[in-house]
N, C-alpha and C positions, 0 to 999 in steps of 0.2 A: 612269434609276435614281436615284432620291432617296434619301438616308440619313432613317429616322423618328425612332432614337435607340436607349438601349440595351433589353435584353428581356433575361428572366431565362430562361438557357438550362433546355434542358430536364432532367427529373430523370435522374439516373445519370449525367452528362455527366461529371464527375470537377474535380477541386479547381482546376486549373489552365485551368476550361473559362471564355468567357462569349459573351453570344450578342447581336446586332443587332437592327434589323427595318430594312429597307427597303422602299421599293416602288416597282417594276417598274411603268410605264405606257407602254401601247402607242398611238400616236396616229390611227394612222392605216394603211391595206393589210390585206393576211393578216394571221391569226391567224400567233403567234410564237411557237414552243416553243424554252426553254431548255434547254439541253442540257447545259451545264456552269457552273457556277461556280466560281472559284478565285482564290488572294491570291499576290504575291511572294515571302514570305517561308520562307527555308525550313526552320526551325522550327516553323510553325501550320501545322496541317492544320484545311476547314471542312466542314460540313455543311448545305443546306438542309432546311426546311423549307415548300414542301413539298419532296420531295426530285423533282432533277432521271430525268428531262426533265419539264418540266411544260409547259403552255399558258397563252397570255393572246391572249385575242382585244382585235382590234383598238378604238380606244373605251375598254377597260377597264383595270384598273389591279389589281395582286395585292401582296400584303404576302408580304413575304419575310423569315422569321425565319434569319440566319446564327449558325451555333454555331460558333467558333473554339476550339479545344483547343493550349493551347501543347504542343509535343512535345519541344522542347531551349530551355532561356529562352537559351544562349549566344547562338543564330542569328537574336535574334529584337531587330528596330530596341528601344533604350528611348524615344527618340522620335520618332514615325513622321512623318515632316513632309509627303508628299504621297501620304500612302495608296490604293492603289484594288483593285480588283473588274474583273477579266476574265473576260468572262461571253460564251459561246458562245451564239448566236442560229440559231436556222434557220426560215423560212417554206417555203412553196411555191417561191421562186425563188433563193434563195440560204443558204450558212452564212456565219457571219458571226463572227467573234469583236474585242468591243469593250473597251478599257479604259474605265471608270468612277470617274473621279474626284468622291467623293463630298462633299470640302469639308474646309472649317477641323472643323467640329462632329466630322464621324467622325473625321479626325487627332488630334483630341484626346480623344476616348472611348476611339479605338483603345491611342492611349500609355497612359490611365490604367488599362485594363484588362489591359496586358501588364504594367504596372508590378505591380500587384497582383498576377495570375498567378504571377509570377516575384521578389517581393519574399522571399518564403526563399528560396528557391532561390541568388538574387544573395547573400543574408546567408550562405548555407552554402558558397558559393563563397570569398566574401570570410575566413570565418574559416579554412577550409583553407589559402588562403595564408599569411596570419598566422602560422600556427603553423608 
């Protein structure tokens, strides 16, 4: 799984949404359906597209648009330092669930887009204390 970079989530997604692309390449054996995708954090919930389970036969390679919706900015890293993606595989011979460490680039797309996310949010935290 490669990080592509960022994608403009889909419409209706809501104000604290934003969205990836990766791609998924299968090298080699059976075809590979995914079955799950999912992140640590337990503030974001995400979304494929296309949406799980899906297929990639072997040889080929699938673009995978992830929509992340922050759900509480409290729970959620402001800087994610070693982000990844566990992603449940199954073929003909086995299930399989692997972490996906996607790099420096997603770690830092990831921060900048929870920062934003959750930049009022943080601000309307901060000034309830204050007062």
């Amino acid at each position: 799984m490669t990080f592509v970079g960022p994608h403009a989530p889909p419409p209706g997604s809501g104000p604290r949404s934003f969205a990836f692309e990766v791609l998924l390449s299968v090298d080699a054996g059976p075809e590979v359906t995914v079955t799950r995708v999912s992140q640590p954090y337990a503030g974001l919930s995400l979304t494929t597209a296309p949406r799980t389970p899906f297929r990639t036969e072997a040889g080929a390679a699938r673009t995978i648009v992830i929509t992340m919706h922050v759900t509480e900015c409290g729970t959620v890293p402001e800087n994610a330092g070693l982000p990844f993606l566990d992603v449940t595989l199954r073929n003909t011979r086995a299930i399989q669930e692997q972490s996906f460490i996607l790099g420096a680039r997603y770690a830092q797309a990831l921060s900048r887009a929870l920062q934003v996310a959750c930049s009022n949010e943080s601000g309307h935290h901060q000034n309830a204390r204050d007062a």
